[in-house]
C-alpha positions as CSV (number, residue, x, y, z in Angstrom):
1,X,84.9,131.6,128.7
2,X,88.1,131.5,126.1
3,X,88.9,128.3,124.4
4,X,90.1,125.5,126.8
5,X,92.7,122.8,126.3
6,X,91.1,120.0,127.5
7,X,93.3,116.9,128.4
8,X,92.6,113.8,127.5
9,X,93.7,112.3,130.9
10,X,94.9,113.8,134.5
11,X,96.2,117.0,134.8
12,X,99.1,117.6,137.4
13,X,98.3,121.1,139.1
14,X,101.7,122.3,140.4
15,X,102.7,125.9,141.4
16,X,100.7,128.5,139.6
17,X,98.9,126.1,137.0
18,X,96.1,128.1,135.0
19,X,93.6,126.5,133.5
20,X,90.8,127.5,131.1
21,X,88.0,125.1,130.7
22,X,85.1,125.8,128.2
23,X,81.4,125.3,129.4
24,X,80.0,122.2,129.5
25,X,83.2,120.8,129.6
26,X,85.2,118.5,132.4
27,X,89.0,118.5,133.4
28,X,90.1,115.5,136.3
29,X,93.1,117.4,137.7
30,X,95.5,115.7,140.5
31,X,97.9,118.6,142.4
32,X,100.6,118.4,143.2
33,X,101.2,120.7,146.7
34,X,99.2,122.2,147.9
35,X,97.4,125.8,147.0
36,X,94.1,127.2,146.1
37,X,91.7,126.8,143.3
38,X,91.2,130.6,142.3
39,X,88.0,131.2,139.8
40,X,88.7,134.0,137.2
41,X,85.5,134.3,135.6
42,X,82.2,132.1,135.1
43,X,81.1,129.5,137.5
44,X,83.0,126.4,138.1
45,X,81.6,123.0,139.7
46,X,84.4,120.9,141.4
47,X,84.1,117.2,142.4
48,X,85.9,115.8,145.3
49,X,85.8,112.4,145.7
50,X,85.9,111.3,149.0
51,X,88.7,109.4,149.5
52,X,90.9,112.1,148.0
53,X,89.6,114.8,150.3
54,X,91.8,116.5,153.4
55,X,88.9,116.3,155.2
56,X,85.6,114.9,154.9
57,X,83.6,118.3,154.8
58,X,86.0,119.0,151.8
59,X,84.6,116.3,149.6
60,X,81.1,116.1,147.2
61,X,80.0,118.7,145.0
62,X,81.2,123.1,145.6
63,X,80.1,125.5,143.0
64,X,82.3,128.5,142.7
65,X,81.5,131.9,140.9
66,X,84.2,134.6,139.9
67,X,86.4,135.4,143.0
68,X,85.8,131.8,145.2
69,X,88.5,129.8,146.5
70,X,88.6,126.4,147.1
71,X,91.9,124.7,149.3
72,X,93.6,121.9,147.5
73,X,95.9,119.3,149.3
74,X,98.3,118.0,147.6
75,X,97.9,114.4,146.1
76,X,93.8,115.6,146.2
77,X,92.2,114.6,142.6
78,X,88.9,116.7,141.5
79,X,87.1,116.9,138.7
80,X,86.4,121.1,137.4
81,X,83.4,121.7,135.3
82,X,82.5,125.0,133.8
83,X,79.1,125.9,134.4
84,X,76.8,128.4,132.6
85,X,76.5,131.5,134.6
């Protein structure tokens, strides 16, 4: 993956936020509307606590690859890891 900017606290996702996280590394994002989590490329892991989730099938642990889509509510907080492939 390219070099990430990796915040040092909460990130607020708004319209048509990209990110770029590097492997092995963590981002805690918090939206704000809703949209969708779109992966690029790689694999991501995203944690859903679950208190933040819409619903509870939508919190714990989802690892998308290249192409998956995860809905985010907003006021949701997660946590996006890039994997290794």
């Amino acid at each position: 993956m390219n070099p990430a900017l990796i915040p040092s606290r909460h990130q607020l996702a708004g319209p048509a936020t990209v990110w770029t996280v590097r492997a092995g590394r963590a981002m805690a994002v918090v939206t704000r509307t809703d949209g969708e989590l779109v992966v690029e490329a790689g694999r991501v892991w995203v944690t859903v606590p679950g208190d933040h989730a819409p619903h509870p099938e939508d919190s714990g642990d989802h690892v998308l690859v290249a192409g998956g889509r995860f809905v985010m509510r907003s006021g949701q907080r997660m946590v996006l890891e890039a994997r290794p492939p």
